[in-house]
CHARMM internal coordinates of N, CA and C (Angstrom, degrees):
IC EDIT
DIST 1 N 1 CA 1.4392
DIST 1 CA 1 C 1.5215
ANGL 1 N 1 CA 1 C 107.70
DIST 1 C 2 N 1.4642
ANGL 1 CA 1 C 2 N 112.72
DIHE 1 N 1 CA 1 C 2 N 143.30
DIST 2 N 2 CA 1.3609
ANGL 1 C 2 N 2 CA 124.08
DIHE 1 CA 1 C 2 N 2 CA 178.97
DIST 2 CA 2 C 1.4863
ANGL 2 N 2 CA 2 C 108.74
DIHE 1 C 2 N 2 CA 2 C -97.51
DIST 2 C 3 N 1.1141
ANGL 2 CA 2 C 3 N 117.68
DIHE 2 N 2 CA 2 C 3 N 126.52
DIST 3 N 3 CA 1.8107
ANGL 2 C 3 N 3 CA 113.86
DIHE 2 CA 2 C 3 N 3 CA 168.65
DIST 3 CA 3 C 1.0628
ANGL 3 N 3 CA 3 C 111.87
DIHE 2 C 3 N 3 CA 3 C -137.97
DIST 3 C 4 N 1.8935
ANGL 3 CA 3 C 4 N 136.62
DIHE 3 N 3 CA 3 C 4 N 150.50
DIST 4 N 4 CA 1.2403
ANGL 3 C 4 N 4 CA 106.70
DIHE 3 CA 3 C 4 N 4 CA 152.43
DIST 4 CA 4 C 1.4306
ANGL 4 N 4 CA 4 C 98.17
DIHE 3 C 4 N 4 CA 4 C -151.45
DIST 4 C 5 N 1.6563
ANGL 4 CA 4 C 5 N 94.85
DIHE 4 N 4 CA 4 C 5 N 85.78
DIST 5 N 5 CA 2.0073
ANGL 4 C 5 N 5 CA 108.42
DIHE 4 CA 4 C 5 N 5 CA -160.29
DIST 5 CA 5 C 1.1623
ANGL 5 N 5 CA 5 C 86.25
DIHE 4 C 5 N 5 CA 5 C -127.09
DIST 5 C 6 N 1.1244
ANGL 5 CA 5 C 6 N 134.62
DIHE 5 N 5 CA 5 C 6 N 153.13
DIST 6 N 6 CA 1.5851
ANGL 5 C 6 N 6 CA 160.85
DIHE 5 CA 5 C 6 N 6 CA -174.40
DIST 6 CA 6 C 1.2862
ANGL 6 N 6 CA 6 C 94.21
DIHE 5 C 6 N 6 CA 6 C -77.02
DIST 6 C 7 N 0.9772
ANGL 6 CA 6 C 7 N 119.42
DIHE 6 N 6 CA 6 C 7 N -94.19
DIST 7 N 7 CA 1.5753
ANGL 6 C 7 N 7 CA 114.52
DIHE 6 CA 6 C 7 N 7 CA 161.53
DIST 7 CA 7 C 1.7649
ANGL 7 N 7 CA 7 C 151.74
DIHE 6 C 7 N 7 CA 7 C -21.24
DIST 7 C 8 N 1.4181
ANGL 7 CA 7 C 8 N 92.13
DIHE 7 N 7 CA 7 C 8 N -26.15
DIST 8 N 8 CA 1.3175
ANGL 7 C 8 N 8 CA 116.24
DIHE 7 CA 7 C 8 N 8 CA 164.90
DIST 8 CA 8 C 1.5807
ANGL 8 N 8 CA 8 C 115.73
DIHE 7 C 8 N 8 CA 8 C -81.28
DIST 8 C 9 N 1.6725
ANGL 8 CA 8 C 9 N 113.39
DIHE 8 N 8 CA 8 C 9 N -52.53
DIST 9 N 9 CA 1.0321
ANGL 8 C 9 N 9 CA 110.50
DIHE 8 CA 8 C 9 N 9 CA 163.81
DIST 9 CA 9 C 2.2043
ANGL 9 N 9 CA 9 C 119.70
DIHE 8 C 9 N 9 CA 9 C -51.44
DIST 9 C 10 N 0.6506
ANGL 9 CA 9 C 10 N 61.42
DIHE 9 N 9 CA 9 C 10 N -25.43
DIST 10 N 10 CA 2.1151
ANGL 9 C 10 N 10 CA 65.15
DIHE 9 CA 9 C 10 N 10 CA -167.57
DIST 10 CA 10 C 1.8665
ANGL 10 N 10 CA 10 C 96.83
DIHE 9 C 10 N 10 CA 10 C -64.25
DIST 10 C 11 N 1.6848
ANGL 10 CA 10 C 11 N 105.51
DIHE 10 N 10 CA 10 C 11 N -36.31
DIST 11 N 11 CA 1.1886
ANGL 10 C 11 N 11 CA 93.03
DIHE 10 CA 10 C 11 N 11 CA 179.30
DIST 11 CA 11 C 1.4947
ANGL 11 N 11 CA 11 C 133.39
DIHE 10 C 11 N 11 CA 11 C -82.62
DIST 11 C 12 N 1.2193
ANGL 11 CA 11 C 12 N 92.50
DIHE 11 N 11 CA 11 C 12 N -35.25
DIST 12 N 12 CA 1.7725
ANGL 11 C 12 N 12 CA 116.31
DIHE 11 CA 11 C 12 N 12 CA 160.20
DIST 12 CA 12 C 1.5420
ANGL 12 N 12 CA 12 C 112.41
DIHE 11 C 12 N 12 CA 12 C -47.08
DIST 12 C 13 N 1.1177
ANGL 12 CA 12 C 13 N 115.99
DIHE 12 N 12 CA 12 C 13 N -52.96
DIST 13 N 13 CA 1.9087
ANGL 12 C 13 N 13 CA 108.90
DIHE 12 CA 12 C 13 N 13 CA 159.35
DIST 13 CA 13 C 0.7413
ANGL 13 N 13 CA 13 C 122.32
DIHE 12 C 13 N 13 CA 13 C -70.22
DIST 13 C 14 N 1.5359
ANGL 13 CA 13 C 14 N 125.90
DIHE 13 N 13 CA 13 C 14 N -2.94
DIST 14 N 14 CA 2.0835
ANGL 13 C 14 N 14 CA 105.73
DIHE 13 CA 13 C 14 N 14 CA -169.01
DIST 14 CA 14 C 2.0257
ANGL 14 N 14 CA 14 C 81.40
DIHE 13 C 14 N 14 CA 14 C -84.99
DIST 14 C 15 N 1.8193
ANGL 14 CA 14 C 15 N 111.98
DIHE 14 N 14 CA 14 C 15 N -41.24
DIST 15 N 15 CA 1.1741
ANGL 14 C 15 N 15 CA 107.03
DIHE 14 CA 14 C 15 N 15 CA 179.11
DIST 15 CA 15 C 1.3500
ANGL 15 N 15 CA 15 C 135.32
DIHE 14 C 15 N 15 CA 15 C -70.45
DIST 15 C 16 N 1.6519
ANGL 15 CA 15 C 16 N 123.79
DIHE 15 N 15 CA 15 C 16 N 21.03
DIST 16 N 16 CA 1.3071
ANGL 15 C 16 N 16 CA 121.22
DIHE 15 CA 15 C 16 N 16 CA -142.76
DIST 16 CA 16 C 0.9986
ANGL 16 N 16 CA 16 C 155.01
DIHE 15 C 16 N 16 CA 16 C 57.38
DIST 16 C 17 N 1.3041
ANGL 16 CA 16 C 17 N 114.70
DIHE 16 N 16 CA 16 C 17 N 2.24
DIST 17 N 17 CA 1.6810
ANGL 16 C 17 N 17 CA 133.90
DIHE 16 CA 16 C 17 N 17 CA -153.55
DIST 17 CA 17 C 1.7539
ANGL 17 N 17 CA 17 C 97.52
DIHE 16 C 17 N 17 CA 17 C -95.75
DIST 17 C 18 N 1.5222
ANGL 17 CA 17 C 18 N 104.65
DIHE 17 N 17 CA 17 C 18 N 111.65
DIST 18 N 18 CA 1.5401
ANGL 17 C 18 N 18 CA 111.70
DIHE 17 CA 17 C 18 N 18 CA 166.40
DIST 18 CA 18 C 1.7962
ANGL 18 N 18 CA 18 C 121.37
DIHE 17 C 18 N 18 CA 18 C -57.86
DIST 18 C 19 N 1.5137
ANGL 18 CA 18 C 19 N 85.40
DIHE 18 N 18 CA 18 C 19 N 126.94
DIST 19 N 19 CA 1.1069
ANGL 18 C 19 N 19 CA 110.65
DIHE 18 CA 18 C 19 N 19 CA 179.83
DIST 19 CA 19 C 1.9722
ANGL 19 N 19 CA 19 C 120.16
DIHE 18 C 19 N 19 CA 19 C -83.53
DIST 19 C 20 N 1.5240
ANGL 19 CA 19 C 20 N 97.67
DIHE 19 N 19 CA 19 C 20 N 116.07
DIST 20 N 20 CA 1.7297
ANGL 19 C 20 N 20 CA 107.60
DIHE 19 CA 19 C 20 N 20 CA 168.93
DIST 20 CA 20 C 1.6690
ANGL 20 N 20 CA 20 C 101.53
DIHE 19 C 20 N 20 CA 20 C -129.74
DIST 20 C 21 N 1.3214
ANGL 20 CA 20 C 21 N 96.23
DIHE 20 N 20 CA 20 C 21 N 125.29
DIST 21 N 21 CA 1.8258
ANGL 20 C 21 N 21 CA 116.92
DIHE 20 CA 20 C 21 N 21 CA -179.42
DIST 21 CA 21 C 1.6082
ANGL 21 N 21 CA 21 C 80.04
DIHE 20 C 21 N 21 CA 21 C -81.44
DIST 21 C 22 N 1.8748
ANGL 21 CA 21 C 22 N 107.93
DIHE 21 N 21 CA 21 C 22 N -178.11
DIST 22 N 22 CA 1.0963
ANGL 21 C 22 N 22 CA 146.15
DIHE 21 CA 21 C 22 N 22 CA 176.65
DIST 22 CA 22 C 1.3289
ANGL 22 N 22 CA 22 C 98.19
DIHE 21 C 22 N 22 CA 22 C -32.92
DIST 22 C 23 N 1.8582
ANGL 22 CA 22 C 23 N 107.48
DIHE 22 N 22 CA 22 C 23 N -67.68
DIST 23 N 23 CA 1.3513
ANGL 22 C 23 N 23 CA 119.28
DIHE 22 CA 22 C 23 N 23 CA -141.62
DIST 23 CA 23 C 1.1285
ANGL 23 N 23 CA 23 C 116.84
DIHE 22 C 23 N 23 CA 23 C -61.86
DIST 23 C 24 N 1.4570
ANGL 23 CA 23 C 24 N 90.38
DIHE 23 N 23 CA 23 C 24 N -40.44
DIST 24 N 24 CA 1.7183
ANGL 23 C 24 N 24 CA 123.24
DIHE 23 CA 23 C 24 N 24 CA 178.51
DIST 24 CA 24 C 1.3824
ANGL 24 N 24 CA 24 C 109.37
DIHE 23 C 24 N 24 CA 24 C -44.90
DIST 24 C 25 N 1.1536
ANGL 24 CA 24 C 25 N 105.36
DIHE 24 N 24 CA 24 C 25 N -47.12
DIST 25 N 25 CA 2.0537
ANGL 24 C 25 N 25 CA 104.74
DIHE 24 CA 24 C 25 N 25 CA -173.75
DIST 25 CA 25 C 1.3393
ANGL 25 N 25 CA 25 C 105.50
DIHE 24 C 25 N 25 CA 25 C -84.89
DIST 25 C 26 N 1.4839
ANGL 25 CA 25 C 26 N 117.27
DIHE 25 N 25 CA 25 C 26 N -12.55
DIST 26 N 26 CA 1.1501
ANGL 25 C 26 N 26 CA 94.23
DIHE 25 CA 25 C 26 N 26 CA -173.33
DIST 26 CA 26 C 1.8740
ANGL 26 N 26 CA 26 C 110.13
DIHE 25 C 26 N 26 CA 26 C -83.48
DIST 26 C 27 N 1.9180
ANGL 26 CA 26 C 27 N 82.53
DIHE 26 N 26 CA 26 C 27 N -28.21
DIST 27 N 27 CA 1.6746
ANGL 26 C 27 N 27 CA 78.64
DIHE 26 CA 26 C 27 N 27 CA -173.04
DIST 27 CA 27 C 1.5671
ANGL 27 N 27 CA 27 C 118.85
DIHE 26 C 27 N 27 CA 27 C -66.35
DIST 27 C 28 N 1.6611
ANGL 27 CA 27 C 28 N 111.24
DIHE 27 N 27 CA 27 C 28 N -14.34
DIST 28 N 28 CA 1.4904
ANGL 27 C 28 N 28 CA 116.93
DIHE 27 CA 27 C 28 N 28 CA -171.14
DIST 28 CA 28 C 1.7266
ANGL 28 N 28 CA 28 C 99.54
DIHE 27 C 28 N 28 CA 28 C -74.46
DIST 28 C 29 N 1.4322
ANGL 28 CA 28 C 29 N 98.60
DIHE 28 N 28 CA 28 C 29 N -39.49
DIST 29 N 29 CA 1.7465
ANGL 28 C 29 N 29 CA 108.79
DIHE 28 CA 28 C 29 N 29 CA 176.90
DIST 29 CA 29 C 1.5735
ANGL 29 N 29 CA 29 C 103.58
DIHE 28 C 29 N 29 CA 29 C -33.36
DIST 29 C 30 N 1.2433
ANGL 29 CA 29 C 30 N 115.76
DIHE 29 N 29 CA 29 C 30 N -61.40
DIST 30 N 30 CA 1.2111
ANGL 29 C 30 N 30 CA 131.69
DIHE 29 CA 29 C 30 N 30 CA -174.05
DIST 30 CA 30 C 1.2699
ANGL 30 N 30 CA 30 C 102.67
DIHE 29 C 30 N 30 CA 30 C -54.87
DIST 30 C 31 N 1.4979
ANGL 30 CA 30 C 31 N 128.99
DIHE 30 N 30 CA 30 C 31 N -74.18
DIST 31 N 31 CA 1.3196
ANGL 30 C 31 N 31 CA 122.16
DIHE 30 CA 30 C 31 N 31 CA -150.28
DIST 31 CA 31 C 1.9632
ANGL 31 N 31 CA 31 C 110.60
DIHE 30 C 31 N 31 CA 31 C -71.02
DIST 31 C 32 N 1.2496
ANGL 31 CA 31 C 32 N 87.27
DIHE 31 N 31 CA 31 C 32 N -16.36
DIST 32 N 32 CA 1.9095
ANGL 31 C 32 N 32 CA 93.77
DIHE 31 CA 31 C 32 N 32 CA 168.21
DIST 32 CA 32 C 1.5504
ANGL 32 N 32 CA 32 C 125.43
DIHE 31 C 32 N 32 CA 32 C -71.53
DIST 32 C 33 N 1.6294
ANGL 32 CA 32 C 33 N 103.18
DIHE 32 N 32 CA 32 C 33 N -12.42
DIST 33 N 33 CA 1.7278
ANGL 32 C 33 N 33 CA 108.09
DIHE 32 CA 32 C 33 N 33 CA -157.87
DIST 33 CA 33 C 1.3510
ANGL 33 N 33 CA 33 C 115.39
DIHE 32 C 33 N 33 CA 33 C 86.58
DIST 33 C 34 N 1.0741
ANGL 33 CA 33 C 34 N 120.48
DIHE 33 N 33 CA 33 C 34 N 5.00
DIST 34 N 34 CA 1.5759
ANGL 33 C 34 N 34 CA 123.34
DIHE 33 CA 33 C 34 N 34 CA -171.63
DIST 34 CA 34 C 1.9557
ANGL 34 N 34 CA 34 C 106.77
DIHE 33 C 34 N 34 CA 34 C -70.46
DIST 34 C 35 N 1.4257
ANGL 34 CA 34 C 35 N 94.87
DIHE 34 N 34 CA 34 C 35 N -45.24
DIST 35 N 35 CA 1.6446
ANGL 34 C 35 N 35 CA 105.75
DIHE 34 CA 34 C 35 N 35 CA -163.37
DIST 35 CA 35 C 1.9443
ANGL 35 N 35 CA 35 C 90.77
DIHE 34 C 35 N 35 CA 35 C -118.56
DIST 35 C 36 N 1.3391
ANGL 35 CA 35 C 36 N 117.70
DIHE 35 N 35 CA 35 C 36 N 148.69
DIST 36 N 36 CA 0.8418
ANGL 35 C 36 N 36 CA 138.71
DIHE 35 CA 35 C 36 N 36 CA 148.85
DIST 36 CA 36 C 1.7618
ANGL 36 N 36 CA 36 C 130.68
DIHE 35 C 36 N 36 CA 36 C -81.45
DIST 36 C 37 N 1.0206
ANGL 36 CA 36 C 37 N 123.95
DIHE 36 N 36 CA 36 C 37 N -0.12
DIST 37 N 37 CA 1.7246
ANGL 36 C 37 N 37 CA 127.65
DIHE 36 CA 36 C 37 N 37 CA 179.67
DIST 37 CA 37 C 2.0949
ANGL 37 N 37 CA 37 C 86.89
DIHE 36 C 37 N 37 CA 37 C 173.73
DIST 37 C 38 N 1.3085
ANGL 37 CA 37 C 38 N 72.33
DIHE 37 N 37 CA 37 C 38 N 142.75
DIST 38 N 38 CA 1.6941
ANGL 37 C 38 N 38 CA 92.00
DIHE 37 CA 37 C 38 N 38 CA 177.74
DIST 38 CA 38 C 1.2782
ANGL 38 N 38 CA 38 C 108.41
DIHE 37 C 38 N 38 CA 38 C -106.95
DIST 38 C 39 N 1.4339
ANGL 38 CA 38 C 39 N 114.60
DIHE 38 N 38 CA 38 C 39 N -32.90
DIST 39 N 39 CA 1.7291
ANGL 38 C 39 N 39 CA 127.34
DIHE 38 CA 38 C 39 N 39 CA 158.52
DIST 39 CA 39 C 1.4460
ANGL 39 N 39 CA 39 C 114.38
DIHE 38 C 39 N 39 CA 39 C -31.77
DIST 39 C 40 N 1.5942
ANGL 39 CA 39 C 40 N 103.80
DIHE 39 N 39 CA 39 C 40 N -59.03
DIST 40 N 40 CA 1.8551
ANGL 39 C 40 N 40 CA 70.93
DIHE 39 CA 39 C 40 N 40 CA -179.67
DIST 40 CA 40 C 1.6090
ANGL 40 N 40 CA 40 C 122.37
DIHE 39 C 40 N 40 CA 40 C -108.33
DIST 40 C 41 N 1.1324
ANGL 40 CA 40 C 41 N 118.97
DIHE 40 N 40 CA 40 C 41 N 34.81
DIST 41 N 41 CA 1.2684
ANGL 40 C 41 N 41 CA 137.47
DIHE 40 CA 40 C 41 N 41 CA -168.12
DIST 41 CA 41 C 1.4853
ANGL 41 N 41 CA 41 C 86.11
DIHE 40 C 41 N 41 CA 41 C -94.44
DIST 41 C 42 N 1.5511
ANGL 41 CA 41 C 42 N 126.62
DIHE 41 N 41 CA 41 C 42 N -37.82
DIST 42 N 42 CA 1.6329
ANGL 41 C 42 N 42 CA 135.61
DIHE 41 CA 41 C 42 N 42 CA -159.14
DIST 42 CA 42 C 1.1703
ANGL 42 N 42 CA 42 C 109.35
DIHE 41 C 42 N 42 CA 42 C -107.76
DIST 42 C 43 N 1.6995
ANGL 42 CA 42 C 43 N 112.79
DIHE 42 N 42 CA 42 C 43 N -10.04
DIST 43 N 43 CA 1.4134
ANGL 42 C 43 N 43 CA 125.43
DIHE 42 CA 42 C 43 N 43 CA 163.62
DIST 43 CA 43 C 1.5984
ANGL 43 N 43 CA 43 C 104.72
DIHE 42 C 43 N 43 CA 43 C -62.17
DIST 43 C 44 N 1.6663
ANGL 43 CA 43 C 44 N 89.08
DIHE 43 N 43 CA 43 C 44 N -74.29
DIST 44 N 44 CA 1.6468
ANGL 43 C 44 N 44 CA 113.14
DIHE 43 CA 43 C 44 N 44 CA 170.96
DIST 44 CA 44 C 1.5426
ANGL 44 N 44 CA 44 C 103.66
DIHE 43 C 44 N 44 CA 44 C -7.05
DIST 44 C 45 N 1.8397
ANGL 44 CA 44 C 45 N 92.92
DIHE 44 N 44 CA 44 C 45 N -94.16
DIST 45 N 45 CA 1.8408
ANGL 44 C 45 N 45 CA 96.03
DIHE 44 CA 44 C 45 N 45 CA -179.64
DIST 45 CA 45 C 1.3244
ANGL 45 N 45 CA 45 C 135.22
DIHE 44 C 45 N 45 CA 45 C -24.32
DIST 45 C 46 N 1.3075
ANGL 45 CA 45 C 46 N 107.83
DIHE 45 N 45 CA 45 C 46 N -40.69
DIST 46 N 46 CA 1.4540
ANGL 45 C 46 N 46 CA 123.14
DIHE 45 CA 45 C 46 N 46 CA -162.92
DIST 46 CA 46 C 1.3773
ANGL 46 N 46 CA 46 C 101.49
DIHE 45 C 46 N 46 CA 46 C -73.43
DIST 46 C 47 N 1.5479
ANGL 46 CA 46 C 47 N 136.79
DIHE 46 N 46 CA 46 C 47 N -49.79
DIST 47 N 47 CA 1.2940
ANGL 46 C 47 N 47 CA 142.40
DIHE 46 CA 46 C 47 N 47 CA -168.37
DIST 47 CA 47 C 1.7532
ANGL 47 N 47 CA 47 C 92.30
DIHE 46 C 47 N 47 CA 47 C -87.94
DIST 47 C 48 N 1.2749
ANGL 47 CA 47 C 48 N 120.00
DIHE 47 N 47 CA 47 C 48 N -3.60
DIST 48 N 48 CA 1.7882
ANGL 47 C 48 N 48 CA 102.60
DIHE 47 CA 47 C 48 N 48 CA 148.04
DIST 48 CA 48 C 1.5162
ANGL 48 N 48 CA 48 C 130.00
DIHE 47 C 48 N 48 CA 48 C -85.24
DIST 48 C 49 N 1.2613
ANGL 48 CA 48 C 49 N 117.71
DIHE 48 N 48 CA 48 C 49 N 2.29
DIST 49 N 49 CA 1.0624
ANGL 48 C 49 N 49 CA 131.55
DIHE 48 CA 48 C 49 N 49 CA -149.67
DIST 49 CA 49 C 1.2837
ANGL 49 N 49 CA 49 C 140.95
DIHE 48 C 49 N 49 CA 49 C 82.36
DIST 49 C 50 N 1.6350
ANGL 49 CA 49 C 50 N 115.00
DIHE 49 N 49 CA 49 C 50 N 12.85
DIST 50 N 50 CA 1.3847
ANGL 49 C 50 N 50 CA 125.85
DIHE 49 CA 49 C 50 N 50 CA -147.20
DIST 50 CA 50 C 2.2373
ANGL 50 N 50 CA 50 C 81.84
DIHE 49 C 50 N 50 CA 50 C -107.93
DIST 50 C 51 N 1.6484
ANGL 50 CA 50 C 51 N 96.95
DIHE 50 N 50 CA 50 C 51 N 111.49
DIST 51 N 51 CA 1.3227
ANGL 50 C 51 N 51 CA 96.56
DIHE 50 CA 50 C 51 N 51 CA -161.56
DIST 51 CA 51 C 1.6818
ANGL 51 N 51 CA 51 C 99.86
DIHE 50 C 51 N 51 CA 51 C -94.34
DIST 51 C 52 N 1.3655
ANGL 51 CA 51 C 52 N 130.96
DIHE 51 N 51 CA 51 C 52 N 150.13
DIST 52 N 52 CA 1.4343
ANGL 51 C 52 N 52 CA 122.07
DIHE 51 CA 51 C 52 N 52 CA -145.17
DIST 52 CA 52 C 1.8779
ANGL 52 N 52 CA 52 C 84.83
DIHE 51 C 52 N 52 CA 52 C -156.79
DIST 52 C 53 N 1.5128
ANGL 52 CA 52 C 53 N 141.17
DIHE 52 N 52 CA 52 C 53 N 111.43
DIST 53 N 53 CA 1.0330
ANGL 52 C 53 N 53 CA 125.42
DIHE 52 CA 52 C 53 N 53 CA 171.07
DIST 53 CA 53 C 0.9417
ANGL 53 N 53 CA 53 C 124.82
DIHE 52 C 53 N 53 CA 53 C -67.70
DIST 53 C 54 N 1.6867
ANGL 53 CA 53 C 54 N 134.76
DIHE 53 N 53 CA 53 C 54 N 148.86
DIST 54 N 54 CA 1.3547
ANGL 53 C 54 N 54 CA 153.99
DIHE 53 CA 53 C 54 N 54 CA -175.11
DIST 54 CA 54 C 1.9661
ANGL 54 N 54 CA 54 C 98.90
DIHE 53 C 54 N 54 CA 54 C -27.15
DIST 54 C 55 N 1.5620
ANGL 54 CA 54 C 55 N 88.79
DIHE 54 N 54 CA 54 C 55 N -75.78
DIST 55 N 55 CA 2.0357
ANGL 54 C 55 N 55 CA 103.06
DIHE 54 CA 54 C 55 N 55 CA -177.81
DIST 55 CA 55 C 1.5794
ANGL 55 N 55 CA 55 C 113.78
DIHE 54 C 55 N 55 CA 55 C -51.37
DIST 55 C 56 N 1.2844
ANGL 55 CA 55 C 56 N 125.31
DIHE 55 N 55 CA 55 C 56 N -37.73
DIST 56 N 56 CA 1.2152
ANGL 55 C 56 N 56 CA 131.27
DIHE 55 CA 55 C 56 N 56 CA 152.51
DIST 56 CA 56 C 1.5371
ANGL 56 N 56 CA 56 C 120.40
DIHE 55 C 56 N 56 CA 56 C -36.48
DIST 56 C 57 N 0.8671
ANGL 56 CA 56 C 57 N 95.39
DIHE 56 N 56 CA 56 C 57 N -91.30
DIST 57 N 57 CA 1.8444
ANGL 56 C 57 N 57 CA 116.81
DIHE 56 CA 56 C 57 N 57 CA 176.96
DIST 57 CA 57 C 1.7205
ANGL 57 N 57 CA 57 C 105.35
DIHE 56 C 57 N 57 CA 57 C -39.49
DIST 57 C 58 N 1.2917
ANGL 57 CA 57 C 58 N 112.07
DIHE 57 N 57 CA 57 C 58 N -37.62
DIST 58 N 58 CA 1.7003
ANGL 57 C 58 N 58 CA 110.24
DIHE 57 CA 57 C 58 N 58 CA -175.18
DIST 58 CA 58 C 1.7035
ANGL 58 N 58 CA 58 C 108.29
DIHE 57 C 58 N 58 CA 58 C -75.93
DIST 58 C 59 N 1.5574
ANGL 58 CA 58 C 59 N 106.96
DIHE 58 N 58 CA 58 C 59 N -40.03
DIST 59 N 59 CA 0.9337
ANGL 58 C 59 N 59 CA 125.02
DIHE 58 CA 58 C 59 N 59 CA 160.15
DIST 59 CA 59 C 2.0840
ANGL 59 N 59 CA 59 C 136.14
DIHE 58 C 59 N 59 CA 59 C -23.66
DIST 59 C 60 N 1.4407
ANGL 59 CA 59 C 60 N 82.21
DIHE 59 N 59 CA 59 C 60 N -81.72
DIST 60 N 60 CA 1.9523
ANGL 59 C 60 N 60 CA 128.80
DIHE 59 CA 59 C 60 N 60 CA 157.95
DIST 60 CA 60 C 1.7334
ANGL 60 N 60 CA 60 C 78.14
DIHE 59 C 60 N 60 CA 60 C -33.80
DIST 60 C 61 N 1.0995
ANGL 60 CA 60 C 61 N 122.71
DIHE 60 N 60 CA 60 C 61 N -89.75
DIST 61 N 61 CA 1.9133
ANGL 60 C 61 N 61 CA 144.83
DIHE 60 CA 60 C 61 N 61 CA -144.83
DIST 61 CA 61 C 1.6092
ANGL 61 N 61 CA 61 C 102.43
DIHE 60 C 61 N 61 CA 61 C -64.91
DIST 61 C 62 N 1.5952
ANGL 61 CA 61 C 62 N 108.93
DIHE 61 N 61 CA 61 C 62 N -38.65
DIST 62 N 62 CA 1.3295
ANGL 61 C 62 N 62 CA 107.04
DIHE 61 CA 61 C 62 N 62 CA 178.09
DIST 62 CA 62 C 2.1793
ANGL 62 N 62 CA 62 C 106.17
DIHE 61 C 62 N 62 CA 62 C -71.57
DIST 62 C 63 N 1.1454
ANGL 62 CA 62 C 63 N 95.93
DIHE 62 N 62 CA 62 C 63 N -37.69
DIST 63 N 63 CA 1.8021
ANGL 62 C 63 N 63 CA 101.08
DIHE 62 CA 62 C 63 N 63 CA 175.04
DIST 63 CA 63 C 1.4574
ANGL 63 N 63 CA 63 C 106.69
DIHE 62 C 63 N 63 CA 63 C -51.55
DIST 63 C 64 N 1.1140
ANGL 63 CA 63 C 64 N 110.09
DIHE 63 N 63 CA 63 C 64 N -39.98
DIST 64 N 64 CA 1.7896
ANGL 63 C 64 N 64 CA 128.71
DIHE 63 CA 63 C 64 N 64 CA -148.91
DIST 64 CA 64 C 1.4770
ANGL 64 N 64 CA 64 C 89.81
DIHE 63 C 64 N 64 CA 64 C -96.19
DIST 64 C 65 N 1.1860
ANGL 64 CA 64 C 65 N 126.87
DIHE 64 N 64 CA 64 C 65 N -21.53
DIST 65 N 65 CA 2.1186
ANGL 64 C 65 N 65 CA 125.97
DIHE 64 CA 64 C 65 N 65 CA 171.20
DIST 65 CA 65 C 1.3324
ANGL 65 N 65 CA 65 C 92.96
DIHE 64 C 65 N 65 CA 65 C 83.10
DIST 65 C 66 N 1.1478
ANGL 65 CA 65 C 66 N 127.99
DIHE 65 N 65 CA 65 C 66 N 33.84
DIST 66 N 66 CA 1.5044
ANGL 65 C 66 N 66 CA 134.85
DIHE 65 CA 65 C 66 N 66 CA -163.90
DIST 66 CA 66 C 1.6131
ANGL 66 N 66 CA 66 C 112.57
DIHE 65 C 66 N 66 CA 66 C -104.88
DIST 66 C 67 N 1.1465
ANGL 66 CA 66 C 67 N 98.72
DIHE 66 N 66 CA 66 C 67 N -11.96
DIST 67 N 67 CA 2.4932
ANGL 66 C 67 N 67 CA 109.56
DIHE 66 CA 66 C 67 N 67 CA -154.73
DIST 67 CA 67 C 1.3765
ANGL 67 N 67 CA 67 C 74.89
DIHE 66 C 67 N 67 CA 67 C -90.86
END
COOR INIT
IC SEED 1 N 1 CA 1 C
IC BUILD
């Protein structure tokens, strides 16, 4: 299951259930061959409204061999 609700997460830990946000899948996307650039996948998001901070995102891109 995919979630990425504040609330969802809270429940997923009370049960143990490991936690991966957005970024997280996207960067695993990547490291599987799944995705070719994580850059614009986080572009993508961003022009949905999906708001991602500067240090974050440089972060995400530096994992991804992307900066």
């Amino acid at each position: 299951m995919l979630i990425d609700e504040v609330d969802g997460r809270k429940v997923g830990r009370r049960h143990g259930l490991r936690m991966t946000g957005t970024l997280g899948v996207l960067l695993e996307g990547k490291r599987q061959g799944h995705l070719g650039e994580v850059r614009a996948w986080i572009d993508a998001l961003g022009r949905q409204g999906f708001h991602i901070g500067a240090a974050l995102k440089q972060h995400v891109l530096e994992a991804a061999g992307e900066a």
